[in-house]
N, CA, C and O atoms as a Tinker XYZ file with bonds, in Angstrom:
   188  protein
     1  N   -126.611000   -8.106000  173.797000    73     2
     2  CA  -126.389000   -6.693000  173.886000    64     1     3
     3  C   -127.759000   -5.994000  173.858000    63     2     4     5
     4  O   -128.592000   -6.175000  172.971000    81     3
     5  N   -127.890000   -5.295000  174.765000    73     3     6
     6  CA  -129.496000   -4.297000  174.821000    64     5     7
     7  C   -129.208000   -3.349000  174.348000    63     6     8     9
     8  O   -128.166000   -2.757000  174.629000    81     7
     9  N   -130.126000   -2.921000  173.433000    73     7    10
    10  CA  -130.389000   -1.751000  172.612000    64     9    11
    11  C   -130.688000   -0.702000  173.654000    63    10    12    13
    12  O   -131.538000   -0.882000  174.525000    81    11
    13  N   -129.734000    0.756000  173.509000    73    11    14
    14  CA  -130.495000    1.831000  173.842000    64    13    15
    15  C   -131.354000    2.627000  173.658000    63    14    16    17
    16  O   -131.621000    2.849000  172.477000    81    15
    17  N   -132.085000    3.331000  174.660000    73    15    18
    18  CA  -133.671000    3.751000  174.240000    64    17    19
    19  C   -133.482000    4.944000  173.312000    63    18    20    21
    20  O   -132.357000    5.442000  173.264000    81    19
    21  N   -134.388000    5.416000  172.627000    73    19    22
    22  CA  -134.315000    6.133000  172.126000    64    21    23
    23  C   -134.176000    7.732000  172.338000    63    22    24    25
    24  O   -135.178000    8.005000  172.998000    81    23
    25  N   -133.634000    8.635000  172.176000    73    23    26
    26  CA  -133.889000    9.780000  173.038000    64    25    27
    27  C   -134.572000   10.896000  171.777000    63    26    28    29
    28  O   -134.524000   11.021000  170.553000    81    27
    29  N   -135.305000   11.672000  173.140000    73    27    30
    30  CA  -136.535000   12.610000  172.397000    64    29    31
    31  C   -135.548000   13.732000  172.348000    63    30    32    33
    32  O   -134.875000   14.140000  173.294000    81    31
    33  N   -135.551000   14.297000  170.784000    73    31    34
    34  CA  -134.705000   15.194000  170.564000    64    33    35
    35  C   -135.477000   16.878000  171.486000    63    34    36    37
    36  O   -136.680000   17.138000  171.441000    81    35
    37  N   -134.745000   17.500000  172.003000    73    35    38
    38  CA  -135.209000   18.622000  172.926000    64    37    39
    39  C   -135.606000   19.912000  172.312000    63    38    40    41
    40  O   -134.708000   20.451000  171.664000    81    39
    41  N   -136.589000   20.448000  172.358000    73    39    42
    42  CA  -137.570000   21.590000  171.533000    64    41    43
    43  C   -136.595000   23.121000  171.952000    63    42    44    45
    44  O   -135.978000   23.542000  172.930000    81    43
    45  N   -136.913000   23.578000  170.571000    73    43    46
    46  CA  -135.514000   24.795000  170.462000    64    45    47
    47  C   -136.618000   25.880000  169.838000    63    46    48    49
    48  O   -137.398000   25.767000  168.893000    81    47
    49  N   -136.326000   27.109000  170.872000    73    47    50
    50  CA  -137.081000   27.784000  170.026000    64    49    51
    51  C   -136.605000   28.513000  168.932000    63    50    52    53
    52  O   -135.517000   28.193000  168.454000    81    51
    53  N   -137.281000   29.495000  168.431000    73    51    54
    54  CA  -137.027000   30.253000  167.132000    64    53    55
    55  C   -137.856000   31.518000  167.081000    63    54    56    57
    56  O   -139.064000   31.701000  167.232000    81    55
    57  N   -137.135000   32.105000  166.897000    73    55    58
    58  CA  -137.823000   33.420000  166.674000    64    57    59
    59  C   -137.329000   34.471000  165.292000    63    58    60    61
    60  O   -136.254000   35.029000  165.075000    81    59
    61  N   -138.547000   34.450000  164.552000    73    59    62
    62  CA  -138.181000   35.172000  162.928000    64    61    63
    63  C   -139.028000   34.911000  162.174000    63    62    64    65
    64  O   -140.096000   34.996000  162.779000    81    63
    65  N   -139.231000   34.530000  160.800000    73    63    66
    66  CA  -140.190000   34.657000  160.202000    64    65    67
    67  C   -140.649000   33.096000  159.234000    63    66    68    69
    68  O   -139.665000   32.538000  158.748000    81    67
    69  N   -141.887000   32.478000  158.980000    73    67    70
    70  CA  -142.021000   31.828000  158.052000    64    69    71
    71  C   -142.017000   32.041000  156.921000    63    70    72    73
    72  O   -142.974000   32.761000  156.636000    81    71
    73  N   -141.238000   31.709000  155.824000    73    71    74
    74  CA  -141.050000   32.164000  154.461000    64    73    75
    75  C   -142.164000   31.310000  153.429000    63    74    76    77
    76  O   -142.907000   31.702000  152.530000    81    75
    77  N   -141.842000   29.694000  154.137000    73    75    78
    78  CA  -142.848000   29.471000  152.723000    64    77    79
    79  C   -143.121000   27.936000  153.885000    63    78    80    81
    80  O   -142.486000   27.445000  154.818000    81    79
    81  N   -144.507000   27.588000  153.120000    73    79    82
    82  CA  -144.961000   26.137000  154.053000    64    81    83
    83  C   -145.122000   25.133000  152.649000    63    82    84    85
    84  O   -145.668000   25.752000  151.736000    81    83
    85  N   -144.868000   24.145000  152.403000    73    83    86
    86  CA  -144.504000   23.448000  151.375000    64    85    87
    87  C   -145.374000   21.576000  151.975000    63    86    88    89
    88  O   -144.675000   20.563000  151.956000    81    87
    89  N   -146.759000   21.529000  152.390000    73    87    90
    90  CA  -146.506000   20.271000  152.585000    64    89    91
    91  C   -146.346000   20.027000  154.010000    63    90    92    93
    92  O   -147.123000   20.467000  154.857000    81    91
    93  N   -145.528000   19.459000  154.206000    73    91    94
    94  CA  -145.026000   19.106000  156.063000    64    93    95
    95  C   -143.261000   19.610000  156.025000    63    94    96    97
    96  O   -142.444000   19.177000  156.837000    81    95
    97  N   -142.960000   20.481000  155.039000    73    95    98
    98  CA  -141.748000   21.327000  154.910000    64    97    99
    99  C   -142.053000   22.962000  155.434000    63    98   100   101
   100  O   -142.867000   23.655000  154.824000    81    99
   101  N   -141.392000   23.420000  156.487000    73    99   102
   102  CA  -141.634000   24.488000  156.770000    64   101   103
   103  C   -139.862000   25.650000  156.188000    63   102   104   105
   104  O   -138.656000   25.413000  156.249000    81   103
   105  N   -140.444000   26.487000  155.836000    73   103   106
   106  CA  -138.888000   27.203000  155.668000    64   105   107
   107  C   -138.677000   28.172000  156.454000    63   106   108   109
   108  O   -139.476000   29.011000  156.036000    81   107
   109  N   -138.013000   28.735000  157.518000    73   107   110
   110  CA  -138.465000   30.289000  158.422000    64   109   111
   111  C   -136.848000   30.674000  158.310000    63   110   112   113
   112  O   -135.886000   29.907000  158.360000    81   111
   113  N   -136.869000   31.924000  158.163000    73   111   114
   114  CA  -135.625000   32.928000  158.287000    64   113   115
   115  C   -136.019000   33.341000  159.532000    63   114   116   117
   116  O   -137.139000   33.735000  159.857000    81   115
   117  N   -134.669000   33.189000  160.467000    73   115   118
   118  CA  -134.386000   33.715000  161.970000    64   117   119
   119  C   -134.144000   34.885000  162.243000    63   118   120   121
   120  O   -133.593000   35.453000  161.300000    81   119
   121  N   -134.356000   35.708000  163.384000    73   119   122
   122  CA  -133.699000   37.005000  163.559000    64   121   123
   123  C   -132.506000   36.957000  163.198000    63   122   124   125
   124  O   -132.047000   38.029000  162.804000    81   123
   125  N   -131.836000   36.081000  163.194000    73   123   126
   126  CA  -130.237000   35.756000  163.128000    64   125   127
   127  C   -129.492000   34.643000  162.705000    63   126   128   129
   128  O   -129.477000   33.625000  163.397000    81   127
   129  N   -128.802000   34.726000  161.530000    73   127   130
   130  CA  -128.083000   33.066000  161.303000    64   129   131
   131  C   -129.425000   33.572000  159.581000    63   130   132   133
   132  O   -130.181000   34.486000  159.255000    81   131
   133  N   -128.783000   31.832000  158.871000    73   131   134
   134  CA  -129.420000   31.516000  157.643000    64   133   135
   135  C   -130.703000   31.064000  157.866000    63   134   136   137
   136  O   -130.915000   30.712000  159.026000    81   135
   137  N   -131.581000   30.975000  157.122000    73   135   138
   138  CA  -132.578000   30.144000  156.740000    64   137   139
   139  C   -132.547000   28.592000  157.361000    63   138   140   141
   140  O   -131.485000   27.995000  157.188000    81   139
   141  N   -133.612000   27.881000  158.071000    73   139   142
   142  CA  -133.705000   26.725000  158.012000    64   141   143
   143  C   -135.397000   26.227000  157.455000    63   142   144   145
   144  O   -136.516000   26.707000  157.271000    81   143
   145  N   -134.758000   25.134000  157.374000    73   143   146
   146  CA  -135.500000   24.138000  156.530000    64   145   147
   147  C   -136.279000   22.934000  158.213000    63   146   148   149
   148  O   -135.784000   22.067000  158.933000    81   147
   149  N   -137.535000   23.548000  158.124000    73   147   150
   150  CA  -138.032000   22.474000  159.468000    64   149   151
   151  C   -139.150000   21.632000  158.769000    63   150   152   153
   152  O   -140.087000   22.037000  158.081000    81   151
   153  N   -138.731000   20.060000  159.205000    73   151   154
   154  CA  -140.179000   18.910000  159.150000    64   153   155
   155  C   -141.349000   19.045000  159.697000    63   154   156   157
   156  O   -141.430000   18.772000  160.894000    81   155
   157  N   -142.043000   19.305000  159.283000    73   155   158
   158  CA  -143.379000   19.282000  160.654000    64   157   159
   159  C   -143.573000   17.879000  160.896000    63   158   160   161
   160  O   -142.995000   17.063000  160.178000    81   159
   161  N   -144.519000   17.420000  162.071000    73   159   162
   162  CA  -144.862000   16.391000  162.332000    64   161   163
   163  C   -146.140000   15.813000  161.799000    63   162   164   165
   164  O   -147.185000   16.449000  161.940000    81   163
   165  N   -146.127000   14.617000  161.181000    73   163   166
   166  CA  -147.174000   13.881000  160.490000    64   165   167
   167  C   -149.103000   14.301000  160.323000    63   166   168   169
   168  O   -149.972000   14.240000  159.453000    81   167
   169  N   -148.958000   14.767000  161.913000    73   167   170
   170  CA  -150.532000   15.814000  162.108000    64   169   171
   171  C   -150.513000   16.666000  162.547000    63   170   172   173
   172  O   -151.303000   17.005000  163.428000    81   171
   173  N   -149.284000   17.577000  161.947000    73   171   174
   174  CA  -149.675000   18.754000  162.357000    64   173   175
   175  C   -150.756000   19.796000  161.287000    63   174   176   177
   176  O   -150.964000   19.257000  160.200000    81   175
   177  N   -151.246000   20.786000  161.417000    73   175   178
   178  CA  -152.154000   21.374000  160.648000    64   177   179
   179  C   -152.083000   22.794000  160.242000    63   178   180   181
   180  O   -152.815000   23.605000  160.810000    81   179
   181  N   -151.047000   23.272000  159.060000    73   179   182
   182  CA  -150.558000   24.755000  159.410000    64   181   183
   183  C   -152.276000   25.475000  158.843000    63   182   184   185
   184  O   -152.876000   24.807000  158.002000    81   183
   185  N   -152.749000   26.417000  159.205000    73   183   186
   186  CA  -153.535000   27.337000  159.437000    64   185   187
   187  C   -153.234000   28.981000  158.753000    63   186   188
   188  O   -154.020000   29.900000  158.985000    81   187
């Protein structure tokens, strides 16, 4: 049985605000909807 490939999850934007940066934990409140909770990626570099 062959394993299927992996698929690259597809980039979503966002528009609203960053609340707090924690690490490689990002928190942003949206124009609309609740709060999410985003991973950053291993090198990314918040500024």
């Amino acid at each position: 049985m062959a394993a299927a490939p992996a698929q690259t999850p597809k980039p979503e934007r966002l528009s609203g605000t960053i609340e707090t940066v924690d690490g490689h934990m990002l928190t942003a409140k949206p124009n609309k909807g609740a709060a999410l909770k985003i991973t950053l990626a291993p090198k990314v570099v918040v500024v």
